[in-house]
N, C-alpha and C positions, 0 to 999 in steps of 0.2 A: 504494500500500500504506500502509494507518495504520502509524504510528510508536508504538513502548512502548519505554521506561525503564526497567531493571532494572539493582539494583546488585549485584556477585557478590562472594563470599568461601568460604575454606574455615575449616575449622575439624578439630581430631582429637578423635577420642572414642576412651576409652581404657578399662583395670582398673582403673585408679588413684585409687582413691574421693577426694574431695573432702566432706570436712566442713563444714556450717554452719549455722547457727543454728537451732532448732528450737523449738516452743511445746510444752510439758510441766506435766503439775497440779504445783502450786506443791509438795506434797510430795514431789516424786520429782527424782532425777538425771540428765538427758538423756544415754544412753551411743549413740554408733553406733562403728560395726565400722569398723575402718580396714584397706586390703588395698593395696600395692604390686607389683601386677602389669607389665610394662611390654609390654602387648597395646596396637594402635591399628589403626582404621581413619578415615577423613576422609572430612567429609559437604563437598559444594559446593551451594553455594544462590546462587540469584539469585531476586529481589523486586522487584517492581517497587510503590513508592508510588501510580502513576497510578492501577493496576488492582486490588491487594489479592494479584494474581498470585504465587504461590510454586512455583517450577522447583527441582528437587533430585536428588541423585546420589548414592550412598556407593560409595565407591572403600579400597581396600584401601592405596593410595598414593596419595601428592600433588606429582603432579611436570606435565611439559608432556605426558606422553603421558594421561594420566587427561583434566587439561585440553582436551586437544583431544576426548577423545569426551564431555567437558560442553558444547562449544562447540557440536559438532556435535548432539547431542540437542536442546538448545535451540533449534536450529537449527531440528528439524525438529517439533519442537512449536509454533513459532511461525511455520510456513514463508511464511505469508499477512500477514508482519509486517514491517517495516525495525525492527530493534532496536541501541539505543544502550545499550551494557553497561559501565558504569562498574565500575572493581575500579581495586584497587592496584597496585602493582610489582612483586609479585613474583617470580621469577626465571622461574616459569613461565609468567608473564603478558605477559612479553618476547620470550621466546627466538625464537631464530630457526624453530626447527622447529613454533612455533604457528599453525597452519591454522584460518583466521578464515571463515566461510562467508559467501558473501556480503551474504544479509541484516542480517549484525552488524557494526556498527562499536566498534572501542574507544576509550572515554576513561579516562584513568588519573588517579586520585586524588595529591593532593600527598603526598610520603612523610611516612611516619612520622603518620600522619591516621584512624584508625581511626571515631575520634569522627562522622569526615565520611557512614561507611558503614551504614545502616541493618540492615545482615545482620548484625554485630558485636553488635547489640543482638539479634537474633534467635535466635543463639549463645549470649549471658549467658541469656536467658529460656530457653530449650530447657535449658542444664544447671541450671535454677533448679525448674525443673518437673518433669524426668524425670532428671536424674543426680545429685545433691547426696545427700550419705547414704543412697547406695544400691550394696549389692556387688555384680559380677555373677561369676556363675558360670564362663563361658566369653565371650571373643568376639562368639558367635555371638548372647549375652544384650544383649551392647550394641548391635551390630546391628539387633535386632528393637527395642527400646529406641528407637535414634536414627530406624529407618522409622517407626515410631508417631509420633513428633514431628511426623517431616518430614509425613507423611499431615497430619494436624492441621494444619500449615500451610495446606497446599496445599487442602485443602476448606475454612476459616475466613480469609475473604478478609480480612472485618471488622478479625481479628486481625492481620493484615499490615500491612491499612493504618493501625490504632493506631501498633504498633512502628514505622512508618516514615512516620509525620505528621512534616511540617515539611523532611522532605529535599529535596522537589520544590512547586517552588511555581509550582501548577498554580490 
């Protein structure tokens, strides 16, 4: 079986507008809407540098039981694969109750290393694009919001493997 490389993380997407910079005609005043909702759901992405590949999930929660049906999906979209899935430590990246299938092995990032993981950048670019100064209505707005991204990923391979030049030196 060929071998692919993918590095995973999650991330939340939320109500909770984030403000920032904007281009504006020199005579006008840049105003956006600020809203403090505390709504979230969390996207999990794995990328792989080799391939351009973008794997993804939204999950309502971020814990090991979400994790294991990211592990397992993954699993069976790359059934014809051995896959080496780098992510960090997070608590549900450990635990005991995480069921690994077996064509995935895990290698875990040095703590506190974010820098190291190319999905982190994939995160900054996703809310730089589609969430920065924008309110949503409902939930179910960011949702549709964060599937649009992730879509876009996962068909613009090109753009995967920009954001994630230089992690794997292949």
């Amino acid at each position: 079986m060929p071998l692919v490389v993918f590095f995973e993380d999650e991330a939340r997407f939320g109500r909770i507008s984030r403000e920032m910079a904007c281009w504006v005609k020199s005579d006008m005043v840049p105003s956006v809407a600020k809203q403090l909702i505390r709504e979230y759901i969390y996207a999990y992405a794995a990328l792989s540098p080799q391939t351009g590949d973008c794997f993804s999930m939204i999950s309502p929660c971020c814990n090991t039981e979400a994790m294991n049906q990211f592990l397992q999906e993954l699993s069976n979209q790359y059934c014809n694969y051995r896959i080496i899935l780098i992510l960090d430590k997070a608590g549900w990246h450990i635990s005991q109750t995480l069921k690994i299938a077996d064509n995935i092995k895990l290698m875990h990032l040095n703590p506190y290393s974010p820098e190291q993981n190319p999905v982190e950048l994939l995160w900054r670019e996703t809310r730089r694009k589609y969430f920065h100064n924008i309110i949503f209505n409902s939930l179910d707005d960011v949702e549709n919001t964060l599937a649009e991204a992730l879509l876009n990923y996962h068909l613009k391979k090109d753009e995967v493997m920009k954001l994630s030049k230089g992690f794997l030196p292949i």
